[in-house]
Short mmCIF file of the C-alpha atoms (twelve columns), coordinates in Angstrom:
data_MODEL
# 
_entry.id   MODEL 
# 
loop_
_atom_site.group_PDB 
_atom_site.id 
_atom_site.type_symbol 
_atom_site.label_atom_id 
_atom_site.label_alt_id 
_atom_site.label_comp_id 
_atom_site.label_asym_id 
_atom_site.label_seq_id 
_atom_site.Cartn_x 
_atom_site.Cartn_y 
_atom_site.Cartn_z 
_atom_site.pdbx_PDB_model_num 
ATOM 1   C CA . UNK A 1   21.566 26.691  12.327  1 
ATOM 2   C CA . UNK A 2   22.643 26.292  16.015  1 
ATOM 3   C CA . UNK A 3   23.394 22.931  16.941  1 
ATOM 4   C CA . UNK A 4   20.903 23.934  20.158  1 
ATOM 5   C CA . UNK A 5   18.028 24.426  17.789  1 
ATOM 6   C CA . UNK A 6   18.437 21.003  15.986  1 
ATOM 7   C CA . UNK A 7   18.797 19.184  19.100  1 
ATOM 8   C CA . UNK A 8   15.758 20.631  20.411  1 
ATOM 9   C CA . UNK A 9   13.607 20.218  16.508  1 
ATOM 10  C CA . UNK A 10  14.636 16.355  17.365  1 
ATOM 11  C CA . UNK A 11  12.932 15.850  20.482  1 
ATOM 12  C CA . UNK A 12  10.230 18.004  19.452  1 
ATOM 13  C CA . UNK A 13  9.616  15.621  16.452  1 
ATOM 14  C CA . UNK A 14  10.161 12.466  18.404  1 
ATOM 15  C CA . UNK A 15  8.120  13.721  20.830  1 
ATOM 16  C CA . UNK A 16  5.332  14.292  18.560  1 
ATOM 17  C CA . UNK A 17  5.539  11.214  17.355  1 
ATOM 18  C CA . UNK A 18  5.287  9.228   20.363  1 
ATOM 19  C CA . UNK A 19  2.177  11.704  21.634  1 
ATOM 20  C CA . UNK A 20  0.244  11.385  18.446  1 
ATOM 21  C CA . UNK A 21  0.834  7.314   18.433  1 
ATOM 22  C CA . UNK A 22  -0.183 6.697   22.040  1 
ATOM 23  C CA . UNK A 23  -2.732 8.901   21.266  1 
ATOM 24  C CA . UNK A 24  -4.162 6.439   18.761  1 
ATOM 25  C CA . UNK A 25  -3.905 3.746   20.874  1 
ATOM 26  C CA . UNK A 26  -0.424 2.195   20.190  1 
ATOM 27  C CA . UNK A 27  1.277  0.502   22.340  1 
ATOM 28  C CA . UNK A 28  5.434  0.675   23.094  1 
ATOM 29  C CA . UNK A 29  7.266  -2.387  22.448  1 
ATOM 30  C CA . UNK A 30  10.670 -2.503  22.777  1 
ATOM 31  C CA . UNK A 31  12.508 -4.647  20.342  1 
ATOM 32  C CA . UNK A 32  16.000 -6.418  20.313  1 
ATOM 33  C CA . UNK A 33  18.854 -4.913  19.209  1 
ATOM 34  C CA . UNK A 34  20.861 -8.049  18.730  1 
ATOM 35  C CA . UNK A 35  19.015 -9.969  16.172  1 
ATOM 36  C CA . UNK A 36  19.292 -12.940 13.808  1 
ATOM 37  C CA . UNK A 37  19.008 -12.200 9.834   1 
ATOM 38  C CA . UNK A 38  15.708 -11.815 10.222  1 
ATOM 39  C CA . UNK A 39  16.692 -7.774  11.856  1 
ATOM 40  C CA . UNK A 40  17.629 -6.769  8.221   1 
ATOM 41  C CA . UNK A 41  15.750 -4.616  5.707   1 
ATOM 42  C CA . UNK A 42  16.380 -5.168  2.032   1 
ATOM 43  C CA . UNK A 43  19.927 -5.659  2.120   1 
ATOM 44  C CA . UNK A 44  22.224 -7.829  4.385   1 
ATOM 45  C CA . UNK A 45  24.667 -6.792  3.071   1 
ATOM 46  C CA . UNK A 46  24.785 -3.896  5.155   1 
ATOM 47  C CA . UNK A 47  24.437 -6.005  8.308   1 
ATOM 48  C CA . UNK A 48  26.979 -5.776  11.401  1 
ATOM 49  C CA . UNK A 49  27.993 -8.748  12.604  1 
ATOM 50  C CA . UNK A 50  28.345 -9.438  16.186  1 
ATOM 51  C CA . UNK A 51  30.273 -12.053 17.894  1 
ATOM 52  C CA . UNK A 52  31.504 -12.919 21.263  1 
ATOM 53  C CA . UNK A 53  35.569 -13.040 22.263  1 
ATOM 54  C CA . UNK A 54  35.750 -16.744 21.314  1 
ATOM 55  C CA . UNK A 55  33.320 -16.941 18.917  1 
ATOM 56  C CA . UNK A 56  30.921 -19.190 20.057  1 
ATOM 57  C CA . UNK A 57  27.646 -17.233 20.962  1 
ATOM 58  C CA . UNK A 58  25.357 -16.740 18.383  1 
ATOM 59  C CA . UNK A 59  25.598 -19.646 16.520  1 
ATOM 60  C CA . UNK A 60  29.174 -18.446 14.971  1 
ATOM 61  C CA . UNK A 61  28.268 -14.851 13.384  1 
ATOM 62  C CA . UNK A 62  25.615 -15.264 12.868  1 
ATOM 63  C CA . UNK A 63  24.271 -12.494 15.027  1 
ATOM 64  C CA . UNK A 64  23.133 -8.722  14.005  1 
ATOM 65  C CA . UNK A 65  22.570 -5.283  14.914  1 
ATOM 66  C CA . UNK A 66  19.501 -4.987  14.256  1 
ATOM 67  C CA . UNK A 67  18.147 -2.865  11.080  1 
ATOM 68  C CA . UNK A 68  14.610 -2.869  11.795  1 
ATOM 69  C CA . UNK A 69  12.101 -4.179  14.391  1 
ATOM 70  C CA . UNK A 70  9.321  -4.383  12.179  1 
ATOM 71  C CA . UNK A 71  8.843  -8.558  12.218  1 
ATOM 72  C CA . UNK A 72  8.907  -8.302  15.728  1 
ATOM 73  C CA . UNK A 73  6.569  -5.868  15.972  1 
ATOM 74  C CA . UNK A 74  4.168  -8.030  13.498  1 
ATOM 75  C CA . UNK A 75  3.922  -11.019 15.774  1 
ATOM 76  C CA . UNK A 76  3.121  -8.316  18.978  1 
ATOM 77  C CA . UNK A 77  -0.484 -7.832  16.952  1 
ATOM 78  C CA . UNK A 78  -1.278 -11.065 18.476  1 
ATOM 79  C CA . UNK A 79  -1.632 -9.493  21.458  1 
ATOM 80  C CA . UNK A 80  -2.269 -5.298  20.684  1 
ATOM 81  C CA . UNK A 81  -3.548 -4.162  17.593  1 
ATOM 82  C CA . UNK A 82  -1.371 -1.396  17.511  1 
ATOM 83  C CA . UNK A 83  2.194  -0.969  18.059  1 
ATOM 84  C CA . UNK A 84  5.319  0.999   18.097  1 
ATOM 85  C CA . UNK A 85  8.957  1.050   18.975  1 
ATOM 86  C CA . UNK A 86  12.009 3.228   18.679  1 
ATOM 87  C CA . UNK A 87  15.844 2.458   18.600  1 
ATOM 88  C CA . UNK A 88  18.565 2.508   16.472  1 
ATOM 89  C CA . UNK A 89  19.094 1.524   12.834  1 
ATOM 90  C CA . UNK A 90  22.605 0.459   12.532  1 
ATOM 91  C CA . UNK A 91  23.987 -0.778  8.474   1 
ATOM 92  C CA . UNK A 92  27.590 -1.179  7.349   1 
ATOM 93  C CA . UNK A 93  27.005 1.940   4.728   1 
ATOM 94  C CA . UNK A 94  30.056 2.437   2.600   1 
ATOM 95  C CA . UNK A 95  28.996 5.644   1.350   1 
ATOM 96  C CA . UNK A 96  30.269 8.906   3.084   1 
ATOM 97  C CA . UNK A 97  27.642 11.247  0.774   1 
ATOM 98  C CA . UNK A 98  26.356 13.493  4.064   1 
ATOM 99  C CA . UNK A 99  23.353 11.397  2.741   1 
ATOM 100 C CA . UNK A 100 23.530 8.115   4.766   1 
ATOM 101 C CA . UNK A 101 24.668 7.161   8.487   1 
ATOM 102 C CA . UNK A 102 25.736 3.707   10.192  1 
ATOM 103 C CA . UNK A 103 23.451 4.825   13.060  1 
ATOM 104 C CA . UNK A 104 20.351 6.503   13.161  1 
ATOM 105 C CA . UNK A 105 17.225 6.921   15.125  1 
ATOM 106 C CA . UNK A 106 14.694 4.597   13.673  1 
ATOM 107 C CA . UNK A 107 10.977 5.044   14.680  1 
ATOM 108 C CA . UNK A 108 8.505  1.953   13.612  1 
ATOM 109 C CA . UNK A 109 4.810  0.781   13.759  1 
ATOM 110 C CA . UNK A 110 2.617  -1.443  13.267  1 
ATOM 111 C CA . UNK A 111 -0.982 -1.947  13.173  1 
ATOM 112 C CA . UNK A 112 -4.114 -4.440  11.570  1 
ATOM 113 C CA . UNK A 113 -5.771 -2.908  8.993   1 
ATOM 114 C CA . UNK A 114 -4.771 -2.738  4.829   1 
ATOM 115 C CA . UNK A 115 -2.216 -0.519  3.057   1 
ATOM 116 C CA . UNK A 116 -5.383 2.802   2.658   1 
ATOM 117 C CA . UNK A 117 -5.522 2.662   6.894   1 
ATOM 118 C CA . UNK A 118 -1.378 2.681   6.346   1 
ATOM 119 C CA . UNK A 119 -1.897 5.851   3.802   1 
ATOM 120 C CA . UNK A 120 -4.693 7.484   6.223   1 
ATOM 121 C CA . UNK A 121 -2.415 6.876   9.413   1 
ATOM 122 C CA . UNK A 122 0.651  8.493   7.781   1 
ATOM 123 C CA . UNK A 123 -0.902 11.820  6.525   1 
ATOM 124 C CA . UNK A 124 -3.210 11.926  9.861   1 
ATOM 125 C CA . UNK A 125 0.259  11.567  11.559  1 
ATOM 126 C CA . UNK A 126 2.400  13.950  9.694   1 
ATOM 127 C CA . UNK A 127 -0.123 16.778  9.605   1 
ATOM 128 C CA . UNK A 128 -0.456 16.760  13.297  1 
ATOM 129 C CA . UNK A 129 3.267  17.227  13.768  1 
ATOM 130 C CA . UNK A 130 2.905  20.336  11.547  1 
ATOM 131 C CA . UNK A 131 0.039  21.489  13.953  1 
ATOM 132 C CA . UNK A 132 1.758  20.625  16.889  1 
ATOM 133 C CA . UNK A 133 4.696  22.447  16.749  1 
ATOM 134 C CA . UNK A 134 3.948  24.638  13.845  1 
ATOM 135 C CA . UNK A 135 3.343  27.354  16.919  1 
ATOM 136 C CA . UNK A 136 7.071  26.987  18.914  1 
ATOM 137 C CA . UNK A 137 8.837  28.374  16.192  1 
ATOM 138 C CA . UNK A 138 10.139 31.585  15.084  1 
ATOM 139 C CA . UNK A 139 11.929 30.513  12.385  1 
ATOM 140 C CA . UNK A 140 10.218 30.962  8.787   1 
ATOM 141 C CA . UNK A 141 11.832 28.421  6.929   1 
ATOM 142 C CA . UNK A 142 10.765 25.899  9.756   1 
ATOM 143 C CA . UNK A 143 7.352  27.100  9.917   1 
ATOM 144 C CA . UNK A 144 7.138  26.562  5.900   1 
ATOM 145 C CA . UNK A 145 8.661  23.258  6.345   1 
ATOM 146 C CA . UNK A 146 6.026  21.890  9.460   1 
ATOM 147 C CA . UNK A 147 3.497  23.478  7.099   1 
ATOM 148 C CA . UNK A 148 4.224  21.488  4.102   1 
ATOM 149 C CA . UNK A 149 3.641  18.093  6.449   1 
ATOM 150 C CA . UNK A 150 -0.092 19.105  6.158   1 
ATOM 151 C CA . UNK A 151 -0.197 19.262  2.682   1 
ATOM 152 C CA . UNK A 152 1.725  15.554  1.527   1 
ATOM 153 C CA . UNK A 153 1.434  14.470  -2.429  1 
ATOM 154 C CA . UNK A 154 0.584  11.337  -3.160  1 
ATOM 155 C CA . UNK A 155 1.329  9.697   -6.560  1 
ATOM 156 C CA . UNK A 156 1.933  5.963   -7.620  1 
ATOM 157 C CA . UNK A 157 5.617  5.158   -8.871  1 
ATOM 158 C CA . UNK A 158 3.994  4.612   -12.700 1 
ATOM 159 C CA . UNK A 159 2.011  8.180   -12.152 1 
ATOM 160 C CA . UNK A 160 5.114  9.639   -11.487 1 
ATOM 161 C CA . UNK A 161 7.269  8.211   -14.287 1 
ATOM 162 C CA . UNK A 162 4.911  9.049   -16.351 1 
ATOM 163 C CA . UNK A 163 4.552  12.538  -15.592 1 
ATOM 164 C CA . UNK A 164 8.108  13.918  -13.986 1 
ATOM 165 C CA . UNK A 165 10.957 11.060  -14.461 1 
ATOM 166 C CA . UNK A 166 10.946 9.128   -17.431 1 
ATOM 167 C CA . UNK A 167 11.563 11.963  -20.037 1 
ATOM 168 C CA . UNK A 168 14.086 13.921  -17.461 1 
ATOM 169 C CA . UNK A 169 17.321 13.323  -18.098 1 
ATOM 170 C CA . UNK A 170 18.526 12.168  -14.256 1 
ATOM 171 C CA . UNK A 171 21.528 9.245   -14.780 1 
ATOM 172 C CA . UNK A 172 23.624 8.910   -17.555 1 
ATOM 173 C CA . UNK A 173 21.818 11.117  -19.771 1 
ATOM 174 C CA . UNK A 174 18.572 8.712   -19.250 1 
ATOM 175 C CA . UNK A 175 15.190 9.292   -17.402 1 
ATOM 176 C CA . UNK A 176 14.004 6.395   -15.069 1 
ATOM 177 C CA . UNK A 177 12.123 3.462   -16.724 1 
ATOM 178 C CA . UNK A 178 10.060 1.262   -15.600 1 
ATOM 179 C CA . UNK A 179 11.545 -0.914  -12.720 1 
ATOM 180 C CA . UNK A 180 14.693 1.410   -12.130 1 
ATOM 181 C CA . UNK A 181 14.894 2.771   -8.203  1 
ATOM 182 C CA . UNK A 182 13.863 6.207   -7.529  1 
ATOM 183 C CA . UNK A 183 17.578 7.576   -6.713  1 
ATOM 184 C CA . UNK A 184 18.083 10.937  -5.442  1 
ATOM 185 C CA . UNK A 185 18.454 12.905  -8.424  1 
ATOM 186 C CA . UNK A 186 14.765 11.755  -9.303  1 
ATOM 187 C CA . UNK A 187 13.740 11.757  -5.648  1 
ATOM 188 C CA . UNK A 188 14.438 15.787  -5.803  1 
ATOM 189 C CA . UNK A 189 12.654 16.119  -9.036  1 
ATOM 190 C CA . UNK A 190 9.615  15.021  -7.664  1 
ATOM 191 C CA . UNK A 191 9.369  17.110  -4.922  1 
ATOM 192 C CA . UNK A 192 10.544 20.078  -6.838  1 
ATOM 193 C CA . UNK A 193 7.779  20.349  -8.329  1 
ATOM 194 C CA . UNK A 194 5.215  21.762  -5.693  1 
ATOM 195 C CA . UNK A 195 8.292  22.032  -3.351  1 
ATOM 196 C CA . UNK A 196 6.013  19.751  -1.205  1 
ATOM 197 C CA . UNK A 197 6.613  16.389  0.540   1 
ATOM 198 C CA . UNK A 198 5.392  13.516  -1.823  1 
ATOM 199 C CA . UNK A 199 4.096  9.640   -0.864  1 
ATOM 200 C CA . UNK A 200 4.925  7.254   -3.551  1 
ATOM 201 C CA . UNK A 201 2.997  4.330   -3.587  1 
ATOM 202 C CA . UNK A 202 2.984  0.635   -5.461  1 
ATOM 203 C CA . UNK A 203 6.313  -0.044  -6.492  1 
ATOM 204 C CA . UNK A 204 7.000  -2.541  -8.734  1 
ATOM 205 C CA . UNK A 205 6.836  -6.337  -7.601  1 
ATOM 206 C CA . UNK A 206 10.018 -7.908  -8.507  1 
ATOM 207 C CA . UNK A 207 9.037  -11.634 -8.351  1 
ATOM 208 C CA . UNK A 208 5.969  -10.754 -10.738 1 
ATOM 209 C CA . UNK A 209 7.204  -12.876 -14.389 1 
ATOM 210 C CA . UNK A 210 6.374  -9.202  -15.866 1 
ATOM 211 C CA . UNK A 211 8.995  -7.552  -13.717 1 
ATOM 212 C CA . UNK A 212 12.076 -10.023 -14.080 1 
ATOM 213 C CA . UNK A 213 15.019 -8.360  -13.800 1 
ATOM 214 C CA . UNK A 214 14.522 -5.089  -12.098 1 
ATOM 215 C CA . UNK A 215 16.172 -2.765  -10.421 1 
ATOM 216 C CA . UNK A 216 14.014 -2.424  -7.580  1 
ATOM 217 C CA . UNK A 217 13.704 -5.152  -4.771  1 
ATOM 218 C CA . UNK A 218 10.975 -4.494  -2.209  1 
ATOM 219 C CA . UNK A 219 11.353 -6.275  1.629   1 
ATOM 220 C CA . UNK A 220 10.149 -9.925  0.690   1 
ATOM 221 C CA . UNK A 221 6.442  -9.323  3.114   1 
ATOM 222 C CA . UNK A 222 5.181  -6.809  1.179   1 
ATOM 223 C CA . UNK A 223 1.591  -7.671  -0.298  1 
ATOM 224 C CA . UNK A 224 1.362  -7.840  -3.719  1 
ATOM 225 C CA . UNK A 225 -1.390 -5.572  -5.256  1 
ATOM 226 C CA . UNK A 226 -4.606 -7.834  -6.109  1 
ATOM 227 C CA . UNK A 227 -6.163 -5.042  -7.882  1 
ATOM 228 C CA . UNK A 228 -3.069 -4.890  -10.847 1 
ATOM 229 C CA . UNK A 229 -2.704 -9.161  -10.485 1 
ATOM 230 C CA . UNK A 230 0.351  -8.584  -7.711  1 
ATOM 231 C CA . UNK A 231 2.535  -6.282  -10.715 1 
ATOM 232 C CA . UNK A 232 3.230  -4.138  -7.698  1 
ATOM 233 C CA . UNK A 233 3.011  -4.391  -4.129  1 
ATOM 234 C CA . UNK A 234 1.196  -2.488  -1.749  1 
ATOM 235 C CA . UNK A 235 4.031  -0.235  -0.237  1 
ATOM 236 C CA . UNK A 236 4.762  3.415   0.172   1 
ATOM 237 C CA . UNK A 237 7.739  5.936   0.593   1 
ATOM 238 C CA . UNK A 238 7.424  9.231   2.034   1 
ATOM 239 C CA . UNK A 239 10.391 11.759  0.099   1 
ATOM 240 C CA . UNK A 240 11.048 14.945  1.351   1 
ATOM 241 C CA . UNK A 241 12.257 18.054  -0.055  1 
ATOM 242 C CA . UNK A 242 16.382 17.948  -0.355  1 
ATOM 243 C CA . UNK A 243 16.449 15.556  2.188   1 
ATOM 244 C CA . UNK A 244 14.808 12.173  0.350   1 
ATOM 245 C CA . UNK A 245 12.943 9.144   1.748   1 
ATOM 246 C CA . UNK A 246 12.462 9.321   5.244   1 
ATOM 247 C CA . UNK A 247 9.619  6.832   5.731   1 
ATOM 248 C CA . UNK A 248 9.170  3.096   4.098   1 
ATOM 249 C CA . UNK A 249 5.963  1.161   4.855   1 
ATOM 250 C CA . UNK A 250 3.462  -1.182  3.281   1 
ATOM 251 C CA . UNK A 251 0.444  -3.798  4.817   1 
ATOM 252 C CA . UNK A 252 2.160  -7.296  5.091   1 
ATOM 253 C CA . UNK A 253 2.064  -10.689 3.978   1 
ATOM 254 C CA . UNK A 254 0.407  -12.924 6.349   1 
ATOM 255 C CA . UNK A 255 0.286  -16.030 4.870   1 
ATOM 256 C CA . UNK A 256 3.286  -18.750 5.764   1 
ATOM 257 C CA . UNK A 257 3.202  -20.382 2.532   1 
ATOM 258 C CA . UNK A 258 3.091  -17.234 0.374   1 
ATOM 259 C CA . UNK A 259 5.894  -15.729 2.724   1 
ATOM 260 C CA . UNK A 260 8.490  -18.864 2.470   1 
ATOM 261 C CA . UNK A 261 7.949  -18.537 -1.528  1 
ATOM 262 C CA . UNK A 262 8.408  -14.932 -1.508  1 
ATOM 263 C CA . UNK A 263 11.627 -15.090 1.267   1 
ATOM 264 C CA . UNK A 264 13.255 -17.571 -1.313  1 
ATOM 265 C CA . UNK A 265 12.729 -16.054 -4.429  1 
ATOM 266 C CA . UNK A 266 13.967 -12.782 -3.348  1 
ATOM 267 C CA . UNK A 267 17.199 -11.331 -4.210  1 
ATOM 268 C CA . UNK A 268 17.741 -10.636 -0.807  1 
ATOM 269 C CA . UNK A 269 17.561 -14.526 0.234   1 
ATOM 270 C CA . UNK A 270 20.081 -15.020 -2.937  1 
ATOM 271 C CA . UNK A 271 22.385 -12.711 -1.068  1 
ATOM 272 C CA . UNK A 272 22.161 -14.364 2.388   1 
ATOM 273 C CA . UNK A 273 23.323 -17.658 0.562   1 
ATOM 274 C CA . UNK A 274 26.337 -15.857 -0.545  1 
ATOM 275 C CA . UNK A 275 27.746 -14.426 1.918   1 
ATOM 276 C CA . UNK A 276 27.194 -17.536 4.273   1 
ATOM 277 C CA . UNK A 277 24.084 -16.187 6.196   1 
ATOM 278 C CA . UNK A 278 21.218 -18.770 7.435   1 
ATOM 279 C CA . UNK A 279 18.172 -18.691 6.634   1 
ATOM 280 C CA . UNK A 280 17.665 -20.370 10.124  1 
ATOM 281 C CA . UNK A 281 17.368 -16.795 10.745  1 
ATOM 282 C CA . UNK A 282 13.982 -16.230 9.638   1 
ATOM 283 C CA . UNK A 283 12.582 -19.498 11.172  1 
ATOM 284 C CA . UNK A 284 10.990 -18.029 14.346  1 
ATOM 285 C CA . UNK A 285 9.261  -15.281 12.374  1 
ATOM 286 C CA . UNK A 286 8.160  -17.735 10.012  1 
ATOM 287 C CA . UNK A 287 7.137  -20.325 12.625  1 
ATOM 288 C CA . UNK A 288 4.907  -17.936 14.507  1 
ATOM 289 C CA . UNK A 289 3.375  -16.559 11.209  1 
ATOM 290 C CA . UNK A 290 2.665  -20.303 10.512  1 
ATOM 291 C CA . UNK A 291 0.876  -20.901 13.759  1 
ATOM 292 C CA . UNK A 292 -0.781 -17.060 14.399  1 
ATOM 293 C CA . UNK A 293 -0.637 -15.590 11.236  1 
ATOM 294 C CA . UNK A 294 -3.871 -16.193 10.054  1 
ATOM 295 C CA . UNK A 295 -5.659 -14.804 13.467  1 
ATOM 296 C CA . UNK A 296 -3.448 -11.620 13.406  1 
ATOM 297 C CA . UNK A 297 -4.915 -11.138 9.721   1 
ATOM 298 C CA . UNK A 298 -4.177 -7.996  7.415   1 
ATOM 299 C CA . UNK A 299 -1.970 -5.617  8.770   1 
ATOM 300 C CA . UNK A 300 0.784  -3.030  8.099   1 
ATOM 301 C CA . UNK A 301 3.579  -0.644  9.030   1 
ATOM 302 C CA . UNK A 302 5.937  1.761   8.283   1 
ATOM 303 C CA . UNK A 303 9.551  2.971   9.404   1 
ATOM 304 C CA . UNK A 304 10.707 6.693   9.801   1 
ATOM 305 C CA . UNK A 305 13.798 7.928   9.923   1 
ATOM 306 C CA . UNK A 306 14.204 10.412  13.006  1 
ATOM 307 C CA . UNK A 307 17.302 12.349  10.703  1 
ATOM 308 C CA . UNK A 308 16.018 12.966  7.694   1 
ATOM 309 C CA . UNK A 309 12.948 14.597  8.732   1 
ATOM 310 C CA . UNK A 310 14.919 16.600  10.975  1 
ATOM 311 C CA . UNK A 311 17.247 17.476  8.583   1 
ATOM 312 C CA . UNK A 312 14.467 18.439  6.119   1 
ATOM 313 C CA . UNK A 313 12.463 20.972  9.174   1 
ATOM 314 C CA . UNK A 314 16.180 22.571  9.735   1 
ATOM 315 C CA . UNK A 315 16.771 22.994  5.551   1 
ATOM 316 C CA . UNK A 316 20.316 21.193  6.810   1 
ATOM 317 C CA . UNK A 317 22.787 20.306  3.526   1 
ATOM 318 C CA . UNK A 318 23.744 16.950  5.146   1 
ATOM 319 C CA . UNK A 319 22.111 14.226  7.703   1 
ATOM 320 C CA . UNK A 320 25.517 14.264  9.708   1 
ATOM 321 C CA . UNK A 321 24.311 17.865  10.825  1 
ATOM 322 C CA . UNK A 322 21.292 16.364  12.298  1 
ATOM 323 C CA . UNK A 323 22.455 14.882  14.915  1 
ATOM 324 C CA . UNK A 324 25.359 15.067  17.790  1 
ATOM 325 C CA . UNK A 325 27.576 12.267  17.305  1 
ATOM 326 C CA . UNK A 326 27.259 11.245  13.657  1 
ATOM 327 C CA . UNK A 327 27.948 7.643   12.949  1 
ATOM 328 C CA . UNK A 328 29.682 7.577   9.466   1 
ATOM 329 C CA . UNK A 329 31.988 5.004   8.019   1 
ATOM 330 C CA . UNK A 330 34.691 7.900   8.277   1 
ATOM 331 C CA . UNK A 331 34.164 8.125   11.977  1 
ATOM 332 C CA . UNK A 332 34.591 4.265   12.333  1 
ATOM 333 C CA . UNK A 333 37.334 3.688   10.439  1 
# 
């Protein structure tokens, strides 16, 4: 495919993003791009550090690209109900799998309401990009593809162990189990089966005592799932055909107390520790859930990934393709 015709299925899609959000009543809000820990997603690992020429901005490293906007964009409900941004994504990967970039187009929202407002906003979303540009195509496989966004599966993790993974043999002649992360291999099974973009919902909760030492580890905020006694938490991933995840989201935590347990317990706060990172990072967010929490209420988001739905529309064999000027570990070193 031309690189013309990608460039132009990315603004298309971002632009149908934005039109179909502001259409609902969201709201831009720009976030910041240098952050304290508190910009990560799951894994700090991945974080870039920034620092200034003699080292002593930022408290001494400890200063981020950001990964994600989304607890910025929580404490903006105070003030709009519904709310987006759009900027980069920027982790440390270490892969170079045409899978994964150190830079990518991240598009995030959120919004009051619970996690089946979440589920009705992201299929109401995704099937009117379908409709939307379903028409400025010529291209079959594109048209299938835009299609297939009107037509999302949605299945709980356990609903699809159950019936696809856990008797497929995917890693090291196993199927996945209980607790194990969907990886690619699996991700692809799913969708192979009605070739059709599927919504996983309820993952796991990894500080439930059931669920002690699994594989998966959700962003600490995530509710836990009152109706199954918080053994998962209310969260959802959108995978797409060849291509994978390309959307995480879930409603929120709002509660300071439950949030400072669930921050501390989490694998991701035992990481911080070792690799020197302050938790001092998190104190705003958690300050300001402390004090307006409670009036924001129940809410919830969700991130896309600009690339990997692009990459899916233009049936591309790796995210590098999707954009111009791929950011890969290769390119950086």
């Amino acid at each position: 495919m031309s690189k013309r015709t990608v460039m132009k299925v990315n603004s298309d899609v971002l632009n149908a993003c934005t039109s179909f959000l502001t259409n609902q009543g969201f709201v831009w809000c720009p976030t910041p791009v240098i952050v304290p820990a508190s910009g990560a997603c799951e894994s700090v690992a991945t974080l870039f550090h920034v620092k200034s020429p003699d080292n002593t901005w930022w408290n001494k490293g400890q200063a981020f690209l950001a990964q994600t906007g989304q607890l910025h964009l929580e404490r903006v409900l105070l003030h709009h109900e519904k709310v987006f941004c759009i900027g980069p994504s920027c982790r440390a990967e270490q892969r170079i799998d045409g899978r994964h970039l150190t830079e990518f187009t991240l598009l995030e929202i959120e919004m009051c309401g619970d996690f089946a407002a979440l589920q009705g906003l992201i299929s109401k979303m995704f099937y009117d990009i379908g409709g939307r540009l379903i028409n400025q195509y010529n291209e079959d496989f594109i048209i299938h593809r835009l299609s297939s966004l009107q037509e999302i599966c949605t299945l709980t993790y356990s609903n699809a162990l159950e019936k696809y993974l856990t008797r497929k043999i995917i890693v090291d002649g196993k199927g996945i189990e209980y607790g194990d992360d969907i990886h690619s291999k699996a991700e692809q099974i799913l969708t192979d089966v009605n070739n059709k973009p599927v919504l996983l919902t309820k993952f796991p909760n990894n500080q439930h005592p059931m669920n002690k030492e699994i594989e998966i580890e959700k962003f600490f905020n995530m509710k836990p799932n009152p109706e199954d006694g918080g053994k998962t938490v209310l969260s959802c991933d959108l995978i797409l055909p060849k291509a994978g995840e390309c959307l995480g989201g879930a409603e929120r935590v709002f509660d300071v107390e439950l949030l400072k347990e669930r921050l501390e317990k989490s694998q991701m706060f035992a990481t911080m520790n070792k690799l020197g990172i302050k938790e001092s990072g998190f104190k705003t967010y958690l300050d300001d859930m402390g004090n307006f929490g409670k009036m924001i209420g129940p809410h919830c988001g969700f991130g896309l990934g600009i690339p990997r739905l692009v990459q899916y529309l233009c049936d591309l064999e790796t995210i590098e393709e999707t954009v111009c000027f791929p950011s890969t570990r290769k390119e950086l070193l």
